[in-house]
PyMOL CGO cylinders between C-alpha atoms (Angstrom):
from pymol import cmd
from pymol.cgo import CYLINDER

trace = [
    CYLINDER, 118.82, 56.53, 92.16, 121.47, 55.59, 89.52, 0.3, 1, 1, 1, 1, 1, 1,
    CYLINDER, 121.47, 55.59, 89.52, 121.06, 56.40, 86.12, 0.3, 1, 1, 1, 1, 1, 1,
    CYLINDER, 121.06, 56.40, 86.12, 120.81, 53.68, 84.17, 0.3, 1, 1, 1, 1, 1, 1,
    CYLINDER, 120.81, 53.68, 84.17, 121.35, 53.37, 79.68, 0.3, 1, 1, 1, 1, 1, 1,
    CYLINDER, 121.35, 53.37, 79.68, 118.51, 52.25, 77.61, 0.3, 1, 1, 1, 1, 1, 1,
    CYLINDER, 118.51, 52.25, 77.61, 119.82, 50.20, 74.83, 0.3, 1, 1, 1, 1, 1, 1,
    CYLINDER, 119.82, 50.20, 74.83, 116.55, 48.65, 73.78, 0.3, 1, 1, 1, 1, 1, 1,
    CYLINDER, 116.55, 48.65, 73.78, 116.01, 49.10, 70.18, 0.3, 1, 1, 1, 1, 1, 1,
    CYLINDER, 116.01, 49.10, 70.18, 113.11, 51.63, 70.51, 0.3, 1, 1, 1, 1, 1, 1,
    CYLINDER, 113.11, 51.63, 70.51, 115.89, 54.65, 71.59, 0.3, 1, 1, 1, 1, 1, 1,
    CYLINDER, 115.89, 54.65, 71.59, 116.62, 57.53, 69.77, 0.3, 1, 1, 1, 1, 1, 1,
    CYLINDER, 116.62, 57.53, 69.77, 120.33, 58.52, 68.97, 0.3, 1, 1, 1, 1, 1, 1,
    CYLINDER, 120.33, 58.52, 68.97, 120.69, 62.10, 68.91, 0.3, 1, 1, 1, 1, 1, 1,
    CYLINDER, 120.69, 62.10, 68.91, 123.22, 64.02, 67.15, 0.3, 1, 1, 1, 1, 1, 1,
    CYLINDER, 123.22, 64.02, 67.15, 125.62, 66.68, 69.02, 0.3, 1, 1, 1, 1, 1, 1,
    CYLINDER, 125.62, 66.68, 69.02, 123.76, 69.71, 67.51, 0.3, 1, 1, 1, 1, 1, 1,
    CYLINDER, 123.76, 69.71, 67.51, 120.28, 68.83, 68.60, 0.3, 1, 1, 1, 1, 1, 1,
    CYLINDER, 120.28, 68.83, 68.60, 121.28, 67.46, 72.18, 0.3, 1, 1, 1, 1, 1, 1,
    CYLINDER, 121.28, 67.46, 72.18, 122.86, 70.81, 72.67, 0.3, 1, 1, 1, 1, 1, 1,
    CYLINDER, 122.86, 70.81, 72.67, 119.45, 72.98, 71.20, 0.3, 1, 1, 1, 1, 1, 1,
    CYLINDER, 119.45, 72.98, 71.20, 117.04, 69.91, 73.49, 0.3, 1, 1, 1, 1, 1, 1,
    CYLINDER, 117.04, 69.91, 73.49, 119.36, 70.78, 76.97, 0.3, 1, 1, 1, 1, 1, 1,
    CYLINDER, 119.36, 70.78, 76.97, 120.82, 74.64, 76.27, 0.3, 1, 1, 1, 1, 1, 1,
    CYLINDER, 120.82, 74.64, 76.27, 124.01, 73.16, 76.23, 0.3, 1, 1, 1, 1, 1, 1,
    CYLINDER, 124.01, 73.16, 76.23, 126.64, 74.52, 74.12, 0.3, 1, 1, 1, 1, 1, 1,
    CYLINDER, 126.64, 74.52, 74.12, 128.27, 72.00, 71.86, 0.3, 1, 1, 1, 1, 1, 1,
    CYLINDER, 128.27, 72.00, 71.86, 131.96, 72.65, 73.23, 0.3, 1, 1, 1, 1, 1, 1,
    CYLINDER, 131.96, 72.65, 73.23, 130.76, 72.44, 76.65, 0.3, 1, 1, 1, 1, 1, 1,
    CYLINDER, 130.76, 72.44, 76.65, 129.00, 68.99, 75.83, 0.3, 1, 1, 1, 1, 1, 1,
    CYLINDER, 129.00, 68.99, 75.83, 132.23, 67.91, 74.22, 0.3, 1, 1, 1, 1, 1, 1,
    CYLINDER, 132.23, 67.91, 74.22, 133.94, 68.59, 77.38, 0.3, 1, 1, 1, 1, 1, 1,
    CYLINDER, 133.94, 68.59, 77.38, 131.22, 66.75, 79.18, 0.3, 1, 1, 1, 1, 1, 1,
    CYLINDER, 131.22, 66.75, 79.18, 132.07, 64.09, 77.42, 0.3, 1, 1, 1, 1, 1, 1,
    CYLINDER, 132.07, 64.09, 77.42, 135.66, 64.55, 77.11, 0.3, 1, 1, 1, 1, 1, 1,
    CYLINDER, 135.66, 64.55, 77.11, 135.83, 64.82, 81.27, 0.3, 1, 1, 1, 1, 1, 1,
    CYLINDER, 135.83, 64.82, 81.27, 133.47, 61.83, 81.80, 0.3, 1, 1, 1, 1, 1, 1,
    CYLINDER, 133.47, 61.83, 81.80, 133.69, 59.52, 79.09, 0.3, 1, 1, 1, 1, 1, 1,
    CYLINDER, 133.69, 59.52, 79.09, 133.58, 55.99, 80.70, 0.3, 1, 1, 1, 1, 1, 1,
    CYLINDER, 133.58, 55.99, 80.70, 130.09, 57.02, 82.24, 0.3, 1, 1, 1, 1, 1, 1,
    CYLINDER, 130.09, 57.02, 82.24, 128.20, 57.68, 78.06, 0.3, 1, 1, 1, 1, 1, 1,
    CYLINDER, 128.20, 57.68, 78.06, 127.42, 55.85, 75.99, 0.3, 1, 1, 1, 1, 1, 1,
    CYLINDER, 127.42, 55.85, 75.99, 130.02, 54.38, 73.43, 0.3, 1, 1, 1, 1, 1, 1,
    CYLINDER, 130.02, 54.38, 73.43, 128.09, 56.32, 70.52, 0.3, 1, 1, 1, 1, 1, 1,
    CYLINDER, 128.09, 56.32, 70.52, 128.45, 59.01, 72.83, 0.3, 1, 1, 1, 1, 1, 1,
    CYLINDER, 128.45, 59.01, 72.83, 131.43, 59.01, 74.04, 0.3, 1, 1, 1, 1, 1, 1,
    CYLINDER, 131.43, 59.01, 74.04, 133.88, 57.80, 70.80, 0.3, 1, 1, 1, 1, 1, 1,
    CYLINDER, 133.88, 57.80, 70.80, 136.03, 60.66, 70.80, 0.3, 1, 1, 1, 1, 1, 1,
    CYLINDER, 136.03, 60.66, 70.80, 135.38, 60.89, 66.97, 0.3, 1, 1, 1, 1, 1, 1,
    CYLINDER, 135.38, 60.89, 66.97, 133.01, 63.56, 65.32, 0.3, 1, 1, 1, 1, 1, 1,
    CYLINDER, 133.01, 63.56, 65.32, 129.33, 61.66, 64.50, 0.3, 1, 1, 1, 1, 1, 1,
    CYLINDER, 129.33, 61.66, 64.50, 129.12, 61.23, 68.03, 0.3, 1, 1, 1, 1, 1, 1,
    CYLINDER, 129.12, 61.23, 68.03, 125.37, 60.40, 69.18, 0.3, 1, 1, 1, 1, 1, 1,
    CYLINDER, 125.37, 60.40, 69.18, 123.60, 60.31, 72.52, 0.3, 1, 1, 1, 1, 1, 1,
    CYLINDER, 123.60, 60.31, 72.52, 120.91, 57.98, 73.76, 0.3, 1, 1, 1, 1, 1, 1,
    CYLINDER, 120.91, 57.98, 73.76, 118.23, 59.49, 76.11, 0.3, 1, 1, 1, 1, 1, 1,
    CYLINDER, 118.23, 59.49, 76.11, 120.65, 58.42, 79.23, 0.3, 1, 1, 1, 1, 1, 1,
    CYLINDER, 120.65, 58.42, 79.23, 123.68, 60.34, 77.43, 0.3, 1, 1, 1, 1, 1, 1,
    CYLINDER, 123.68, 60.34, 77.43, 121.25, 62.84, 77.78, 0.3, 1, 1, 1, 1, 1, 1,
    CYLINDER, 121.25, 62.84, 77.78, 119.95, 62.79, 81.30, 0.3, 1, 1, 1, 1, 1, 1,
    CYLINDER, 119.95, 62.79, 81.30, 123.73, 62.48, 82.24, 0.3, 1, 1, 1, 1, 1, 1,
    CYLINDER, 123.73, 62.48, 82.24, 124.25, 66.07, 80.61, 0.3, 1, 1, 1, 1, 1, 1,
    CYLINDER, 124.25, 66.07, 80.61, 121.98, 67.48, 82.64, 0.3, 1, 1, 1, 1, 1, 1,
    CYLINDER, 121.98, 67.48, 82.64, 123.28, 65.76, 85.83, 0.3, 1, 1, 1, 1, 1, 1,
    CYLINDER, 123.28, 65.76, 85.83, 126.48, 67.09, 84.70, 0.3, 1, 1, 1, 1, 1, 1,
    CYLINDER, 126.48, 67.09, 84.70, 125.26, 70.81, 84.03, 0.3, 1, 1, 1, 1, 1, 1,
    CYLINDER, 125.26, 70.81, 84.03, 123.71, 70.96, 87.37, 0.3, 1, 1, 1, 1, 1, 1,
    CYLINDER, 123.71, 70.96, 87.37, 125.97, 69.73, 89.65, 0.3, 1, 1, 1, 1, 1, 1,
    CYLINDER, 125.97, 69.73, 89.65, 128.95, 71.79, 87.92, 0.3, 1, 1, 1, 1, 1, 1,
    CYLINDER, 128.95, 71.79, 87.92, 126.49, 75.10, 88.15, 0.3, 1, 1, 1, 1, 1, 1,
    CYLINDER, 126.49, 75.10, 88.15, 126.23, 73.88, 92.13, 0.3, 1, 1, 1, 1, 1, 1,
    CYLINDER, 126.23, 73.88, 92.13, 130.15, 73.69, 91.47, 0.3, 1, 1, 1, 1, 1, 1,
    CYLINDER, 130.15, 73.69, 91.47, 130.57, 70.11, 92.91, 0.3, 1, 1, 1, 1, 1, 1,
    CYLINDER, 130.57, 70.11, 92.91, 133.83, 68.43, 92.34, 0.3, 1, 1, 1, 1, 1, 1,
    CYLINDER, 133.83, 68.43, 92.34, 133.92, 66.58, 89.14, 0.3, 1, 1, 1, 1, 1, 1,
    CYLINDER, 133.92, 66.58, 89.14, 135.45, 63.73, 91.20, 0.3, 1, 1, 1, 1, 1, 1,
    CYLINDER, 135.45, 63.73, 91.20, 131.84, 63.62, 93.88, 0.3, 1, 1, 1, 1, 1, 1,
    CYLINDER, 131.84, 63.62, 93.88, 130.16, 64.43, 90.28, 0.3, 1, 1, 1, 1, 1, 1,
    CYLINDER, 130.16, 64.43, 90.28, 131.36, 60.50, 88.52, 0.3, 1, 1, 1, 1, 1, 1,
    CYLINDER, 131.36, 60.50, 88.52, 129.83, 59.16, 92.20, 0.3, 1, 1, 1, 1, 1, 1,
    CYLINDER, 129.83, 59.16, 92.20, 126.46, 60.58, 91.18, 0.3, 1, 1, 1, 1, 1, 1,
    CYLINDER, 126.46, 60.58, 91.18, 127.11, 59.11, 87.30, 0.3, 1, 1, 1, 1, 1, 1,
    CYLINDER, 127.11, 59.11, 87.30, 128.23, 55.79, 88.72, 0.3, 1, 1, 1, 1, 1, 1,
    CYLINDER, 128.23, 55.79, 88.72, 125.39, 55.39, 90.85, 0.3, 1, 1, 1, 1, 1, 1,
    CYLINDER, 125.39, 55.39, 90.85, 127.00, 55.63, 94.06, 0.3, 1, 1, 1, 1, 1, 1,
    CYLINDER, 127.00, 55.63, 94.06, 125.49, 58.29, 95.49, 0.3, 1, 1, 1, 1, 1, 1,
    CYLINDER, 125.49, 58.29, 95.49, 122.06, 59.02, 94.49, 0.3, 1, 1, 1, 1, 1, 1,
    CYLINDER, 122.06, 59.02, 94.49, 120.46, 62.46, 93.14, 0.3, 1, 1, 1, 1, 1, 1,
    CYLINDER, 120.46, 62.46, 93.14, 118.66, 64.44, 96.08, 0.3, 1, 1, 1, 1, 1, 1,
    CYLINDER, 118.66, 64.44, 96.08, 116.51, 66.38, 93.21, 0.3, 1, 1, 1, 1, 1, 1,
    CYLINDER, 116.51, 66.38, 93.21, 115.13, 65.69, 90.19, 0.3, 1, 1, 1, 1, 1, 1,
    CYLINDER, 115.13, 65.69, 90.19, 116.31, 67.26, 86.74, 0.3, 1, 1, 1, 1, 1, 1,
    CYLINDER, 116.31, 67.26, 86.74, 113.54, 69.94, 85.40, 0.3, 1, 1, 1, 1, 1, 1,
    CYLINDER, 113.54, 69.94, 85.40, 112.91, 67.48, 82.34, 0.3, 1, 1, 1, 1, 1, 1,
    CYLINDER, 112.91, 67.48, 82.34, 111.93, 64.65, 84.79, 0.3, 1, 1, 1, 1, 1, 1,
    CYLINDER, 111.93, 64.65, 84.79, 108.89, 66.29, 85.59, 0.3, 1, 1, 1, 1, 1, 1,
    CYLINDER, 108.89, 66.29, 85.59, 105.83, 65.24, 83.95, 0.3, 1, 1, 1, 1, 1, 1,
    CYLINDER, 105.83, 65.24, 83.95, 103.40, 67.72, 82.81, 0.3, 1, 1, 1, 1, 1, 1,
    CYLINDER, 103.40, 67.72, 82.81, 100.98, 66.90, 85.48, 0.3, 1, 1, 1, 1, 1, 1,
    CYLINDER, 100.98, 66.90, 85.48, 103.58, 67.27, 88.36, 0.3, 1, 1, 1, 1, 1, 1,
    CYLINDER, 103.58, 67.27, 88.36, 104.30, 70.54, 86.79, 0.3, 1, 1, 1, 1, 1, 1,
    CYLINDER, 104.30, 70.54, 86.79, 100.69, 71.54, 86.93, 0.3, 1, 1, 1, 1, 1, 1,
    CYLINDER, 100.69, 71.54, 86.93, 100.49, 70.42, 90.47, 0.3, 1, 1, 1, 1, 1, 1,
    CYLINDER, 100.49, 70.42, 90.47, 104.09, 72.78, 92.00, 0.3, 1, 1, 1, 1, 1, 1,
    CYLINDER, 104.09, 72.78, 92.00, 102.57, 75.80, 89.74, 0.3, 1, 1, 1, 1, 1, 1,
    CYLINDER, 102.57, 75.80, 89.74, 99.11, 75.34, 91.75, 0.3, 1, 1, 1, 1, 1, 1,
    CYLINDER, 99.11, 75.34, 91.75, 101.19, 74.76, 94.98, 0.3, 1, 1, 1, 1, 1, 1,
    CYLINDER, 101.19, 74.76, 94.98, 103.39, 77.40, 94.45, 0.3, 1, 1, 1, 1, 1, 1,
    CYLINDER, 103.39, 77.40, 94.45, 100.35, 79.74, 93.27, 0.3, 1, 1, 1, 1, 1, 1,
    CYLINDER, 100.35, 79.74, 93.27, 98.82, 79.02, 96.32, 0.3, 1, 1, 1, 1, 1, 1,
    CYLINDER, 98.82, 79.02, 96.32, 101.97, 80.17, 98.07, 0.3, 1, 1, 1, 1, 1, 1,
    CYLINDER, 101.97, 80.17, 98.07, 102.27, 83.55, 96.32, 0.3, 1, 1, 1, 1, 1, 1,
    CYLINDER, 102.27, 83.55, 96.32, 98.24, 84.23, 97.72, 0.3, 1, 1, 1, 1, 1, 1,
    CYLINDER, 98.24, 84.23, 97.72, 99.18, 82.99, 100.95, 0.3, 1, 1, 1, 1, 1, 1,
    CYLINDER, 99.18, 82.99, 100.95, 102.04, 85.18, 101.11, 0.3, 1, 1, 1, 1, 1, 1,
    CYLINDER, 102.04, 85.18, 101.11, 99.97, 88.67, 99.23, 0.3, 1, 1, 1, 1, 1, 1,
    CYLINDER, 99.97, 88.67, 99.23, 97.60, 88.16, 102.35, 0.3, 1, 1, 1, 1, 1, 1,
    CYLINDER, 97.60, 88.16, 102.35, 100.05, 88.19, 105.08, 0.3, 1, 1, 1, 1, 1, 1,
    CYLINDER, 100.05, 88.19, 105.08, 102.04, 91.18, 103.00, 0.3, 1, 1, 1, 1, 1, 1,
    CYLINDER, 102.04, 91.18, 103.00, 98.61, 93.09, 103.03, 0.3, 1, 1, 1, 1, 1, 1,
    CYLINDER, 98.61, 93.09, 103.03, 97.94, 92.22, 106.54, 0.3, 1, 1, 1, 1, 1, 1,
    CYLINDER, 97.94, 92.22, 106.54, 101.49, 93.46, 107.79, 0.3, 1, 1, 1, 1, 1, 1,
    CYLINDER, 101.49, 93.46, 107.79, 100.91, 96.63, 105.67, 0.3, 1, 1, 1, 1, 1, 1,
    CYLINDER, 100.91, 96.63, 105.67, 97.24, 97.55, 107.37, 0.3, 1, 1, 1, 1, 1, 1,
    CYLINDER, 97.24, 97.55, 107.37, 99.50, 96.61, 110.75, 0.3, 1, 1, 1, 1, 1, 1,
    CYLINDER, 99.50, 96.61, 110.75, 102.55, 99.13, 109.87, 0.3, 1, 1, 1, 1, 1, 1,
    CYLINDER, 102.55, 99.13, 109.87, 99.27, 101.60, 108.94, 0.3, 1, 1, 1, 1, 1, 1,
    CYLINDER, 99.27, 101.60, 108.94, 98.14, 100.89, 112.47, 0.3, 1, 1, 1, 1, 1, 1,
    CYLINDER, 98.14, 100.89, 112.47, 101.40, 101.20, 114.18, 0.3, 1, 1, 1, 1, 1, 1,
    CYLINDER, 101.40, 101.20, 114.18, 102.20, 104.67, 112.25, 0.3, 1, 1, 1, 1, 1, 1,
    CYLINDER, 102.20, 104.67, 112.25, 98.54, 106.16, 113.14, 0.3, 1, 1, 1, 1, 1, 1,
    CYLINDER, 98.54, 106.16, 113.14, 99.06, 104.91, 116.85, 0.3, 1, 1, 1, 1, 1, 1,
    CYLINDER, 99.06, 104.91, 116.85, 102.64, 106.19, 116.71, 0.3, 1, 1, 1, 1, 1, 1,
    CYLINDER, 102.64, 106.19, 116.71, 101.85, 109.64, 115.62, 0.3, 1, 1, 1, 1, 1, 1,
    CYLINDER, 101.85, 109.64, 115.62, 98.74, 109.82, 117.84, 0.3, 1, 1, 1, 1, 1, 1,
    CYLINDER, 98.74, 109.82, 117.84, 101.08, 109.14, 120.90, 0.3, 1, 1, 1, 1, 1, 1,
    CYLINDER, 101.08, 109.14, 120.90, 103.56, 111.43, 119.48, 0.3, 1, 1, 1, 1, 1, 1,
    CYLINDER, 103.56, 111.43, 119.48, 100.39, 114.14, 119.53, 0.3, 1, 1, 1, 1, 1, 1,
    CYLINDER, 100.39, 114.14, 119.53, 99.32, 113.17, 122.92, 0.3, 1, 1, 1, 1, 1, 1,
    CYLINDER, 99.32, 113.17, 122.92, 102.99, 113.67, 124.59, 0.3, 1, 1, 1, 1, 1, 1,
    CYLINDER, 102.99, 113.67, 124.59, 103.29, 116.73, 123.31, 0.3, 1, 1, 1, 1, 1, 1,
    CYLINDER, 103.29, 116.73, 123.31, 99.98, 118.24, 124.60, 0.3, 1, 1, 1, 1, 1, 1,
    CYLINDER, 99.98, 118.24, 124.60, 101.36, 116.46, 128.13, 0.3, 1, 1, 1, 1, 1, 1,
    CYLINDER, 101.36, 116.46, 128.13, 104.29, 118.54, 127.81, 0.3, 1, 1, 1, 1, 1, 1,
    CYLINDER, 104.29, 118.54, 127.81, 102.43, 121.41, 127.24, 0.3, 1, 1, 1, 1, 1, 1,
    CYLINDER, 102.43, 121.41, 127.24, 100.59, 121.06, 129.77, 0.3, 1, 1, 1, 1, 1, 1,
    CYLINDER, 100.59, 121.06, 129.77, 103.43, 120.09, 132.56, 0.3, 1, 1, 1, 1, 1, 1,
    CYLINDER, 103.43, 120.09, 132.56, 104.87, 123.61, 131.39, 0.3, 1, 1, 1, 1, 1, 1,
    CYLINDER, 104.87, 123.61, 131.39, 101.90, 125.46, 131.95, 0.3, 1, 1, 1, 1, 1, 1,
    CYLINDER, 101.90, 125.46, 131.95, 101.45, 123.98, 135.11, 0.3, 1, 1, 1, 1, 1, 1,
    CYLINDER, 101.45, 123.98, 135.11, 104.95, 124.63, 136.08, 0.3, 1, 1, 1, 1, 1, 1,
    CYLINDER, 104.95, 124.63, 136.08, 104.48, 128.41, 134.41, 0.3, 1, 1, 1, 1, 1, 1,
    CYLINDER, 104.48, 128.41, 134.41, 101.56, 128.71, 137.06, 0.3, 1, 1, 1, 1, 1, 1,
    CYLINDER, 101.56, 128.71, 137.06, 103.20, 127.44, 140.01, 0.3, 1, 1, 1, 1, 1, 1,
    CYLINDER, 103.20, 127.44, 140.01, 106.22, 129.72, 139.84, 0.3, 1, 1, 1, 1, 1, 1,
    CYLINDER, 106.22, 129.72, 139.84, 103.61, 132.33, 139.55, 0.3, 1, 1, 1, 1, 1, 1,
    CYLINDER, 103.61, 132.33, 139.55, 102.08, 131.30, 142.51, 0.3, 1, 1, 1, 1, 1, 1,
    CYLINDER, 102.08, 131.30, 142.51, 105.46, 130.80, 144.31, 0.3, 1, 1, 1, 1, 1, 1,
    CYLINDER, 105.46, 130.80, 144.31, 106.30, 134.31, 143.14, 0.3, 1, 1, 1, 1, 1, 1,
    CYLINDER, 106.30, 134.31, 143.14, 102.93, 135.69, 144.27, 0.3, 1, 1, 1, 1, 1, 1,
    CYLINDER, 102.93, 135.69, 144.27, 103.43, 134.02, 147.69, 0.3, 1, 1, 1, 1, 1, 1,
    CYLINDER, 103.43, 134.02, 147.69, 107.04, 135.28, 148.54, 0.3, 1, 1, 1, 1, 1, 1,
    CYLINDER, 107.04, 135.28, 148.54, 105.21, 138.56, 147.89, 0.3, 1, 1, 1, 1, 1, 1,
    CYLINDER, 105.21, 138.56, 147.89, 102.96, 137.84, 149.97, 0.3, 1, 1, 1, 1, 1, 1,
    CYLINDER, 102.96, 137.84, 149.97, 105.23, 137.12, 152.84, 0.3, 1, 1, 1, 1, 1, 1,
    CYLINDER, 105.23, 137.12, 152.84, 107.94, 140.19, 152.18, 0.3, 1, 1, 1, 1, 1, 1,
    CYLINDER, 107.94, 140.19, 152.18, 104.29, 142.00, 152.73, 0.3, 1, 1, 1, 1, 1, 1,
    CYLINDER, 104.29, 142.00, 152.73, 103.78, 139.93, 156.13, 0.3, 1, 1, 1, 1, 1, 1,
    CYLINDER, 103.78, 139.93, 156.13, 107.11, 140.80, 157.20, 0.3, 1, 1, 1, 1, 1, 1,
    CYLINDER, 107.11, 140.80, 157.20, 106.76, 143.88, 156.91, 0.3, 1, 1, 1, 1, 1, 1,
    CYLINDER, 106.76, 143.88, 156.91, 103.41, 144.44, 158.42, 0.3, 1, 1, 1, 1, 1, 1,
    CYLINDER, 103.41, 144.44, 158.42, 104.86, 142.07, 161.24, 0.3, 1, 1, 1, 1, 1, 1,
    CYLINDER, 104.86, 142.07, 161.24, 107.42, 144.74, 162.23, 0.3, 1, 1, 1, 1, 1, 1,
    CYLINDER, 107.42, 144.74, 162.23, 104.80, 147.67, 161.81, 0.3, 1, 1, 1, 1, 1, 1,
    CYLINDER, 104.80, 147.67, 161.81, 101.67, 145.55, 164.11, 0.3, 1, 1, 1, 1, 1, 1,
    CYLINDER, 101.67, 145.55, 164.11, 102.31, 142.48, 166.60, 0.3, 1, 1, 1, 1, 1, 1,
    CYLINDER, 102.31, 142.48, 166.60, 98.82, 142.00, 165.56, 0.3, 1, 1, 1, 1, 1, 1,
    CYLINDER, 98.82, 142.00, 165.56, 100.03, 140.91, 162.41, 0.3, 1, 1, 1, 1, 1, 1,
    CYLINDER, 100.03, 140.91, 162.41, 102.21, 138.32, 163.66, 0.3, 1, 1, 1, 1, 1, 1,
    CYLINDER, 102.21, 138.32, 163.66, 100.63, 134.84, 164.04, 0.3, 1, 1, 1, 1, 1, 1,
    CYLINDER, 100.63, 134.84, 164.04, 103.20, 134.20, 166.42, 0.3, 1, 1, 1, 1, 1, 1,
    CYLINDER, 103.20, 134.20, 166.42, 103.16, 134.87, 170.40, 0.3, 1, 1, 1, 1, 1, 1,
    CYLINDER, 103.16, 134.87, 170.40, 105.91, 137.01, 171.85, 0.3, 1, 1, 1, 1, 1, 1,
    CYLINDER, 105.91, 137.01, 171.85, 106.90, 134.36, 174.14, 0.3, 1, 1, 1, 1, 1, 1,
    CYLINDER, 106.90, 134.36, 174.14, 107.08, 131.27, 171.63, 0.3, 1, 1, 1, 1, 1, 1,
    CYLINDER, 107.08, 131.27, 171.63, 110.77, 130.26, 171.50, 0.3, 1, 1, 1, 1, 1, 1,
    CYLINDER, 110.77, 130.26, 171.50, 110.56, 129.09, 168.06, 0.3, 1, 1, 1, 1, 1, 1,
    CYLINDER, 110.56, 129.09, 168.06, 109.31, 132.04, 166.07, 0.3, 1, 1, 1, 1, 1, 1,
    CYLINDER, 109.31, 132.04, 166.07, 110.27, 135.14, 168.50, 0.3, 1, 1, 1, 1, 1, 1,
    CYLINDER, 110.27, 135.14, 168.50, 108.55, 138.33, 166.76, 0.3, 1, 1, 1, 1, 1, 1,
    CYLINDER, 108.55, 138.33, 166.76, 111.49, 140.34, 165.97, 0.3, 1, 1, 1, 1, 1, 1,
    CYLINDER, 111.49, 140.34, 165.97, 112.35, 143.37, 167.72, 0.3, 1, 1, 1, 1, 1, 1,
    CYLINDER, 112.35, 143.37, 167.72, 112.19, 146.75, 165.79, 0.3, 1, 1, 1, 1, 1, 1,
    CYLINDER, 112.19, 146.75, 165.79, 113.82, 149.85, 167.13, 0.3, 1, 1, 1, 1, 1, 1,
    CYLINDER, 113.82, 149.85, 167.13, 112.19, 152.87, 168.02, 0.3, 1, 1, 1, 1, 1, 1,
    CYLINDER, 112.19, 152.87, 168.02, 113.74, 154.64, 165.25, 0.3, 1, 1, 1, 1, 1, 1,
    CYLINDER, 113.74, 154.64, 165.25, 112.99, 152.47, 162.58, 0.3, 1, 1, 1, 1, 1, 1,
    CYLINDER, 112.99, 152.47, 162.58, 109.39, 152.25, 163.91, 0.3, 1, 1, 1, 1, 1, 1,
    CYLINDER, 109.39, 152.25, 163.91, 109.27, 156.55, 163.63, 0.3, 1, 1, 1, 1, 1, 1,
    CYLINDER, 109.27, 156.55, 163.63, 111.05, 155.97, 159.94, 0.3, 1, 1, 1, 1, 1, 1,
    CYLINDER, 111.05, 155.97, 159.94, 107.99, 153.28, 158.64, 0.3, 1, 1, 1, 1, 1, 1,
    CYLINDER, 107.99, 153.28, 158.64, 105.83, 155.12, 160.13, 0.3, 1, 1, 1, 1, 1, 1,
    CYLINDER, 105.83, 155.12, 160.13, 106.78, 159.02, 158.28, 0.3, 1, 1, 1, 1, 1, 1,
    CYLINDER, 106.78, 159.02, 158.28, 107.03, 156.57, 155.29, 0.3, 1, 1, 1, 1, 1, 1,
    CYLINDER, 107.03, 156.57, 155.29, 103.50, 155.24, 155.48, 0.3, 1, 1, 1, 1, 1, 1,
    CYLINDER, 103.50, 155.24, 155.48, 102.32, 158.97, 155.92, 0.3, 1, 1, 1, 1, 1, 1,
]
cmd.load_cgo(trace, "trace")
């Protein structure tokens, strides 16, 4: 929307020392302002003489001015926006009426609750997730535990069964009887023990 003087006879000319305490402008950088794009104020505004003073549009255009430079745009795309050519995409912060300023401090309140909920929420969550976590953490180490006991008893048992067959071995070569296999089975012949060794186990076992 291009910005447009108000010469009707109801304006106010301001003087360079109260523009620059209504916009926080300093006065040199509003003399620059002014100095840089001079064909765009005012001619109270922009006579390059000191008593300079600015209508309400002189005004609005130093706060076009101070924004677009803080969003460093060009000075050259900055005269488009003076001239009209291109048109503002936001309004200044003293466009707002008091009412519309109400209305984005309600919005934006609302916002700031919206968001506290969904902060708490994600809190309780990482609560969860860390109670969950260390109650997994707990259970895989009992699971552990209890894989190495099991594995503790099993080498036991394998221990307790090689025993066991050293002992079977043994007996097998003292008694056939102790041999569950047949003398004739091809696959598990009983072994042969010489009579010697037979007279040696047997001073041995008394």
């Amino acid at each position: 929307m291009p910005i447009v003087e108000r010469t009707r006879m109801t304006d106010h000319n301001y003087p360079t020392a109260y523009v620059s305490g209504m916009t926080k402008i300093p006065i040199r950088t509003i003399q620059d302002y002014v100095t840089t794009f001079r064909k765009y104020f005012s001619e109270q505004a922009g006579q390059p003489k000191k008593g300079r003073r600015f209508l309400p549009a002189d005004v609005e255009k130093l706060h076009v001015i101070k924004r677009l430079r803080s969003e460093r745009i060009p000075d050259d795309e900055i005269e488009k926006y003076l001239s009209g050519e291109i048109e503002l995409p936001f309004k200044m912060a003293h466009q707002f009426s008091t009412a519309e300023v109400m209305d984005m401090a309600a919005h934006s309140l609302e916002i700031f609750e919206n968001a506290q909920e969904i902060l708490e929420d994600a809190e309780e969550r990482i609560h969860d997730a860390k109670l969950m976590e260390k109650s997994a953490q707990d259970l895989l180490k009992q699971t552990r535990l209890e894989i190495q006991a099991m594995r503790n008893q099993l080498a036991e048992a394998n221990k307790t069964l090689g025993k066991f067959r050293d002992w079977q071995l043994f007996m097998m070569r003292l008694d056939p009887a102790f041999n569950p296999y047949t003398q004739n089975d091809p696959n598990e012949p009983m072994p042969e023990i010489k009579q010697e060794k037979k007279g040696l186990l047997r001073n041995l076992l008394g």
